[in-house]
N, CA, C and O of each residue as an XYZ file, in Angstrom:
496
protein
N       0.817     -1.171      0.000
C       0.000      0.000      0.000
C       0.870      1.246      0.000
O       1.729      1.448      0.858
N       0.630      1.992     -0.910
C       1.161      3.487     -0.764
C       0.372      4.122     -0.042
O      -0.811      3.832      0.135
N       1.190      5.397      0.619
C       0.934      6.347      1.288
C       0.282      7.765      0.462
O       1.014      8.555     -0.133
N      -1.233      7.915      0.552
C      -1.512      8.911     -0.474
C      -1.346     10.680      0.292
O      -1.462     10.981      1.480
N      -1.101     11.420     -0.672
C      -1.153     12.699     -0.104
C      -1.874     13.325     -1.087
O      -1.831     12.947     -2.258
N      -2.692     14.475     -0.617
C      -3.309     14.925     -1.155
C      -5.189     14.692     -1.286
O      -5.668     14.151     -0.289
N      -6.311     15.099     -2.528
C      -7.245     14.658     -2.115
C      -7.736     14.329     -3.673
O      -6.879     14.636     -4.503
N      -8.799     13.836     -4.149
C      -8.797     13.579     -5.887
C      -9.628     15.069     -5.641
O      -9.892     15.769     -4.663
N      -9.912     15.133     -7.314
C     -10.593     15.994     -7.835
C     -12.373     15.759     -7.741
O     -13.214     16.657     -7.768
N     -12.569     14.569     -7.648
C     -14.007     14.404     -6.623
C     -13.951     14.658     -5.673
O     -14.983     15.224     -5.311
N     -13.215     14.555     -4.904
C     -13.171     14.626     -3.407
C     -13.533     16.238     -3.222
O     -14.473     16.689     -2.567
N     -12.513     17.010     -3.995
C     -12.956     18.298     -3.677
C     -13.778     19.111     -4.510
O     -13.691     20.335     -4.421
N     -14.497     18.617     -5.239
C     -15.610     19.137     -6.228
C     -16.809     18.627     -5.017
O     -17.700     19.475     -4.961
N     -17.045     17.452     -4.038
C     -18.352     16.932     -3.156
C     -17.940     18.247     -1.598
O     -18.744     18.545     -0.715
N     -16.771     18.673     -1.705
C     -16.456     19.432     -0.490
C     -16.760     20.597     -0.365
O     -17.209     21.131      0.649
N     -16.523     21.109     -1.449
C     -16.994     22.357     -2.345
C     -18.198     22.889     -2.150
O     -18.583     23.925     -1.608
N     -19.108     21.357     -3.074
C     -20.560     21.395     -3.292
C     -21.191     21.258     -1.561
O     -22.339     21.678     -1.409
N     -20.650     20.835     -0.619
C     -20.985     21.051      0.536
C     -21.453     22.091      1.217
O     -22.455     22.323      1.893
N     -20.167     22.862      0.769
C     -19.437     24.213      1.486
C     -20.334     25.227      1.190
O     -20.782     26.100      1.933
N     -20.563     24.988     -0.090
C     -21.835     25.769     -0.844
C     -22.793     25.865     -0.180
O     -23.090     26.926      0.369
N     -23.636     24.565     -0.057
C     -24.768     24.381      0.386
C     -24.789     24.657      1.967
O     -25.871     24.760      2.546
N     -23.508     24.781      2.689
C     -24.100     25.121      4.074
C     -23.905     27.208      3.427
O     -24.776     27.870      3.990
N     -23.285     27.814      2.776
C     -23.135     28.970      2.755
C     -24.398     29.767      2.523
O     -24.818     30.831      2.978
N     -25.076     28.463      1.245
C     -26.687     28.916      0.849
C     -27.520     29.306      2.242
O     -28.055     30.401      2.416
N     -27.530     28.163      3.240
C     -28.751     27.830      3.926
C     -28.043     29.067      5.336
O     -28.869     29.685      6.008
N     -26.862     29.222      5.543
C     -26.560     30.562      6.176
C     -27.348     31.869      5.468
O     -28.204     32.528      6.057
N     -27.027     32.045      4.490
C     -27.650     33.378      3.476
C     -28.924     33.566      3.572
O     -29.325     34.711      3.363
N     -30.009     32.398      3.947
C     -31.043     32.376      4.011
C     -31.275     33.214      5.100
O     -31.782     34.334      5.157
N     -30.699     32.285      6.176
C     -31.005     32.619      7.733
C     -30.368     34.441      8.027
O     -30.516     35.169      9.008
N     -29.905     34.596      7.172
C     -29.476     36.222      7.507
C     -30.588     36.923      6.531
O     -31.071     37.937      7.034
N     -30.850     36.745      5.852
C     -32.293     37.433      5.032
C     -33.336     37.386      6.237
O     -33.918     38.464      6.361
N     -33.736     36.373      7.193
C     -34.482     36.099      7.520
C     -34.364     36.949      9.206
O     -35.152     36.972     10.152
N     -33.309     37.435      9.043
C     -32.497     37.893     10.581
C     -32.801     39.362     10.019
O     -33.534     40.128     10.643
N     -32.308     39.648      9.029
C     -32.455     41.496      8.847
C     -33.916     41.296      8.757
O     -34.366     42.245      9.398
N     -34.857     40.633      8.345
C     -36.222     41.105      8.083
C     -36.916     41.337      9.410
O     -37.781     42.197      9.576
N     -36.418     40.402     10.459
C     -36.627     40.267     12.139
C     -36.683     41.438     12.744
O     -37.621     41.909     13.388
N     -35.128     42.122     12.402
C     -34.738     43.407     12.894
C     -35.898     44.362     12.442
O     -36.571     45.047     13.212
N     -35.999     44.321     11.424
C     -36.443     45.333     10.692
C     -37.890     45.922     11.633
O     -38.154     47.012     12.138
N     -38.644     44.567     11.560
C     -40.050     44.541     11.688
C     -40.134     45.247     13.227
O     -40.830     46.212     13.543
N     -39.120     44.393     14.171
C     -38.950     45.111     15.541
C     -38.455     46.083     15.603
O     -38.691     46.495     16.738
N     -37.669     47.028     14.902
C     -36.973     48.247     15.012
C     -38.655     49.239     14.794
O     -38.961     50.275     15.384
N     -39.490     48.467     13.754
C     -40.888     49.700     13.379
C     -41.784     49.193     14.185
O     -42.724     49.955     14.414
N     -41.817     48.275     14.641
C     -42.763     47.860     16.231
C     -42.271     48.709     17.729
O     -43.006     49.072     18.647
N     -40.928     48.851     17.612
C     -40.511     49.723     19.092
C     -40.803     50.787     18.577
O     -41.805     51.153     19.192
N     -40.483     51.759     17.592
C     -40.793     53.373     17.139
C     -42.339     53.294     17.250
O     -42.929     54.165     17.889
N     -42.888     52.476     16.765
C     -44.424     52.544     16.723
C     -44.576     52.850     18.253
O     -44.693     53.953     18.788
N     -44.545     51.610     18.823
C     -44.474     51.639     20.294
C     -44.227     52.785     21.439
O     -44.948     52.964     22.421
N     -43.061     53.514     21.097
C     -42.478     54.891     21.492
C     -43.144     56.049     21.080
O     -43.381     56.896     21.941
N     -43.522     56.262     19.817
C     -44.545     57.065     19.650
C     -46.107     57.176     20.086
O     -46.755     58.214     20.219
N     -46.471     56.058     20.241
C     -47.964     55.837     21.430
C     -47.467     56.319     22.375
O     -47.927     57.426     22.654
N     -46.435     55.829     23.230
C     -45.871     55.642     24.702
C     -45.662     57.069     24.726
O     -46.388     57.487     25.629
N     -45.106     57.931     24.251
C     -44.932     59.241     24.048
C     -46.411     60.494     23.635
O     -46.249     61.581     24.189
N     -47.330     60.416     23.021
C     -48.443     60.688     23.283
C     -49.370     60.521     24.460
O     -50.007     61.319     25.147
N     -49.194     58.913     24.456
C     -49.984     58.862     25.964
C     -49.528     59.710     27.089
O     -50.385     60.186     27.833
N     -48.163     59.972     27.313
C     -47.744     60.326     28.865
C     -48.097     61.985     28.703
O     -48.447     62.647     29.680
N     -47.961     62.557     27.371
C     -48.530     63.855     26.760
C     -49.788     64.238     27.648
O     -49.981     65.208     28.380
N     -50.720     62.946     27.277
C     -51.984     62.730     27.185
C     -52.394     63.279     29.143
O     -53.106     64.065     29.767
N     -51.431     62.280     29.357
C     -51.649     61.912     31.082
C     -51.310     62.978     32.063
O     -51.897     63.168     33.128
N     -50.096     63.793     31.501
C     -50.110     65.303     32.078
C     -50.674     66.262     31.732
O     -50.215     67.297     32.217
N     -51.659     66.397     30.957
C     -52.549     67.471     31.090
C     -53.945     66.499     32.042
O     -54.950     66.873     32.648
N     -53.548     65.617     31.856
C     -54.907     64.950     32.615
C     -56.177     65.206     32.085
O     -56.519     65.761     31.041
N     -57.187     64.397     33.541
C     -58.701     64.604     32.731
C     -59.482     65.918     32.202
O     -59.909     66.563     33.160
N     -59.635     66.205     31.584
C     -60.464     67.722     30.754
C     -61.919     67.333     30.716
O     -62.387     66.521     29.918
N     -62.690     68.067     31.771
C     -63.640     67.892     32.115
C     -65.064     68.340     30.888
O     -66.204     67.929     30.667
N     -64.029     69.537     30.273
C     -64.686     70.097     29.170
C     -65.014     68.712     27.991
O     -65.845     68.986     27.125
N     -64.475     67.459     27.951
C     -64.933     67.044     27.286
C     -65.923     65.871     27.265
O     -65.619     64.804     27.799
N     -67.394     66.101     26.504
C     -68.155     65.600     26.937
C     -68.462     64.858     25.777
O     -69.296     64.023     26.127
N     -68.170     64.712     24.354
C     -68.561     63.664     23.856
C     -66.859     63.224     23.437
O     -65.835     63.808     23.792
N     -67.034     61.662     22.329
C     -65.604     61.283     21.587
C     -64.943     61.996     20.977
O     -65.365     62.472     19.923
N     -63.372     62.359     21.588
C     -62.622     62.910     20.218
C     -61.774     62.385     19.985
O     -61.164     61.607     20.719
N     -61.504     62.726     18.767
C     -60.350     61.699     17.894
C     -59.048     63.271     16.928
O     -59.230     64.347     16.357
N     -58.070     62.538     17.245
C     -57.462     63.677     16.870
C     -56.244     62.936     15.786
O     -55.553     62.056     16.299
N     -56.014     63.254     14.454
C     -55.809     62.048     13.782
C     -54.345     63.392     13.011
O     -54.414     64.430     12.352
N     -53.077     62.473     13.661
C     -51.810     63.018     12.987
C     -51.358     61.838     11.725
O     -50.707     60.828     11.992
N     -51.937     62.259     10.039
C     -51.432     61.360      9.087
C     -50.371     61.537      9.144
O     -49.798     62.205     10.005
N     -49.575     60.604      7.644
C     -48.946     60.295      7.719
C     -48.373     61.582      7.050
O     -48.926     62.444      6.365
N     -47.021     61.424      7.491
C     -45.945     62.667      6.728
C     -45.853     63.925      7.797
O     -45.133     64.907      7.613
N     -46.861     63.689      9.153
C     -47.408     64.587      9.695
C     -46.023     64.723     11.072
O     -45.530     65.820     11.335
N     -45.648     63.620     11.692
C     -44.579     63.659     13.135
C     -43.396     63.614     12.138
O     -43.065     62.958     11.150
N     -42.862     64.770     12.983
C     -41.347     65.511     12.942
C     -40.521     63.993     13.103
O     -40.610     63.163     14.008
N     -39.749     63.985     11.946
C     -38.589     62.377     11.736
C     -39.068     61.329     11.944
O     -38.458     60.361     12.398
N     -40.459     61.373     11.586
C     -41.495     59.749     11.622
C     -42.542     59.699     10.430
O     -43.726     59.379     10.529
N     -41.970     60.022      9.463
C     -43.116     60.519      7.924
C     -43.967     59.135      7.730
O     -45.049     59.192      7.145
N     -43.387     57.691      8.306
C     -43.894     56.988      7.564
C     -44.925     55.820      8.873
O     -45.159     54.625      9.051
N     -45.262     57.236      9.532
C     -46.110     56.545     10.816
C     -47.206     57.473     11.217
O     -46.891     58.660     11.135
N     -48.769     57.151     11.749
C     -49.258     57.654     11.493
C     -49.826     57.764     13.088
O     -49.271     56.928     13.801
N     -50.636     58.463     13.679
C     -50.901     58.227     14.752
C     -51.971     59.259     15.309
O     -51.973     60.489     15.250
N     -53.012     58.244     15.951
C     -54.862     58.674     16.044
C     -54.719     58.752     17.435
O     -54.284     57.781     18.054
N     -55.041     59.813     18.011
C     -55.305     59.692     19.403
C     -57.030     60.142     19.574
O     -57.667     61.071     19.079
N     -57.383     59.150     20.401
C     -59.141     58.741     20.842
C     -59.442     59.616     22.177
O     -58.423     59.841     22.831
N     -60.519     60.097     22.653
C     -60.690     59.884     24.233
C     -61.999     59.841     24.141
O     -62.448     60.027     23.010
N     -62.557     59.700     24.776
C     -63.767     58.315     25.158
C     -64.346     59.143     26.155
O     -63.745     58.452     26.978
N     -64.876     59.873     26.779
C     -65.639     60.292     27.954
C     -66.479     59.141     28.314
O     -66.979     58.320     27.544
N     -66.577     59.209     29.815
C     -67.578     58.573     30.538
C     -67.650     57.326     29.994
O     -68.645     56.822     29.474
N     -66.294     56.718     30.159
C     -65.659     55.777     29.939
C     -64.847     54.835     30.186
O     -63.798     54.830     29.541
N     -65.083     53.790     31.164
C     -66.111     52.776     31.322
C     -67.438     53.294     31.990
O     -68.544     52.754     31.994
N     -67.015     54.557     32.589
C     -68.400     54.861     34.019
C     -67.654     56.263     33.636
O     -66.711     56.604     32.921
N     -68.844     57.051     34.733
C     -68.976     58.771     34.381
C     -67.605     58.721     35.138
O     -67.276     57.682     35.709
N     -66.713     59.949     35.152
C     -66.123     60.490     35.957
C     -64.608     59.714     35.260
O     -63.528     59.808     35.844
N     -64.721     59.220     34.388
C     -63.745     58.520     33.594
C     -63.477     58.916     32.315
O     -64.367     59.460     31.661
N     -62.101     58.680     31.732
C     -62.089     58.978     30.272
C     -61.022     57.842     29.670
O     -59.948     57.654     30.240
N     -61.358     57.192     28.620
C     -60.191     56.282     28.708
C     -59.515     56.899     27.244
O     -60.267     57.568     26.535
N     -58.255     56.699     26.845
C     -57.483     57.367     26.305
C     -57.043     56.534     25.311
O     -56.721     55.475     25.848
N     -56.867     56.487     24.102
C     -56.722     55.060     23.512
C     -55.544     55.938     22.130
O     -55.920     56.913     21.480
N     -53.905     55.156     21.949
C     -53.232     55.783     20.829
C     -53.090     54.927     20.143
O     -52.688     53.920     20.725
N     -53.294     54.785     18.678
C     -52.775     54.246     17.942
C     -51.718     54.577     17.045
O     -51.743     55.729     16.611
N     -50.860     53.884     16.695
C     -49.881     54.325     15.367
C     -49.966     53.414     14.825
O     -50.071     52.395     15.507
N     -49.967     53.278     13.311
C     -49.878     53.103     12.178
C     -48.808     53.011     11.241
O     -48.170     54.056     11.121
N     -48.444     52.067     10.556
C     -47.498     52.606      9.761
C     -47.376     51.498      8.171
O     -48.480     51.391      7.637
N     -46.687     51.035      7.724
C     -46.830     50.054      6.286
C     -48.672     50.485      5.439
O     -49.518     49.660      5.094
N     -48.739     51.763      5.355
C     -49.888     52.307      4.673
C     -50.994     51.571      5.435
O     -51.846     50.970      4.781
N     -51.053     51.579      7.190
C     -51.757     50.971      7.712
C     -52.234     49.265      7.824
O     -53.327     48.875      8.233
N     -51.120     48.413      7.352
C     -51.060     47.206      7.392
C     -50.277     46.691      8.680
O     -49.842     45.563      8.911
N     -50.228     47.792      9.411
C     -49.517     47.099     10.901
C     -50.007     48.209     11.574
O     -50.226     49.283     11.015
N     -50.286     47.875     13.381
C     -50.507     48.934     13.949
C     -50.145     48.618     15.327
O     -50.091     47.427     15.634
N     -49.916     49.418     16.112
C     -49.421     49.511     17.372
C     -50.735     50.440     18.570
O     -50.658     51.669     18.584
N     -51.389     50.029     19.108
C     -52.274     50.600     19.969
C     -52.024     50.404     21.691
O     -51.891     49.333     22.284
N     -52.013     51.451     22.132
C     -52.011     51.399     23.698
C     -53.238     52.208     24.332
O     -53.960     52.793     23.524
N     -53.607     52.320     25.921
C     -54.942     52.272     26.393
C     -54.570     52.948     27.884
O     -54.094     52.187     28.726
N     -54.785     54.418     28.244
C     -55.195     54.355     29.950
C     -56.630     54.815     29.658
O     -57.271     55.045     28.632
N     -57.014     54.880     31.748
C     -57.895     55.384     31.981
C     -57.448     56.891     32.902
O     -56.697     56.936     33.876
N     -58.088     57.916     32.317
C     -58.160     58.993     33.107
C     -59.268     59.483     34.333
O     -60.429     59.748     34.018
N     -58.844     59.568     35.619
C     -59.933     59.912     36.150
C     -59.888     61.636     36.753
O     -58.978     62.445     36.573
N     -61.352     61.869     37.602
C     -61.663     63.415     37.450
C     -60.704     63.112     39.050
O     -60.418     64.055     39.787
């Protein structure tokens, strides 16, 4: 028996074709990793922009002056470095019970194919 060195030319054409195929199924999983990011990076801004209205909302507190629903609706193109988010703020009088107002924000954003909504209650 001789001592071989080296590897054939199959050998490294099946090693290759390996190497490939784990590089493919990596490439996938990183397409699938930036799209992850993506979606959560416009779910927290969404998120932050409710969270940021509401607390708006919560220091001026309950406004007694208001006695039926208002809706106060910032489209899109409308928040300073957020053009592509949209965001409805609700208040509800006598809501669940008198002496209540519940406060409801939504944002918006993918031309309204995703949305982010949060909820207090204000009392007198």
């Amino acid at each position: 028996m001789r001592n071989q060195q080296g590897l054939t030319l199959v050998e490294v054409i099946i090693a290759m074709g390996l190497v490939f195929m784990a590089l493919l199924a990596l490439s996938g999983l990183a397409t699938v990793s930036l799209k992850g990011a993506a979606t959560a990076k416009r779910l927290t801004t969404a998120t932050v922009l409710a969270q940021e209205k509401l607390e708006d909302v919560k220091l001026t507190g309950y406004n007694p002056d208001i006695v039926s629903r208002v809706e106060v609706d910032e489209p899109y193109e409308s928040l300073p470095d957020f053009p592509l988010y949209k965001r409805v703020l609700t208040i509800d009088p006598n809501n669940p019970t008198i002496g209540l107002q519940t406060v409801t924000v939504m944002v918006s954003w993918a031309d309204d194919r995703h949305a982010v909504s949060l909820s207090t209650i204000l009392a007198e």
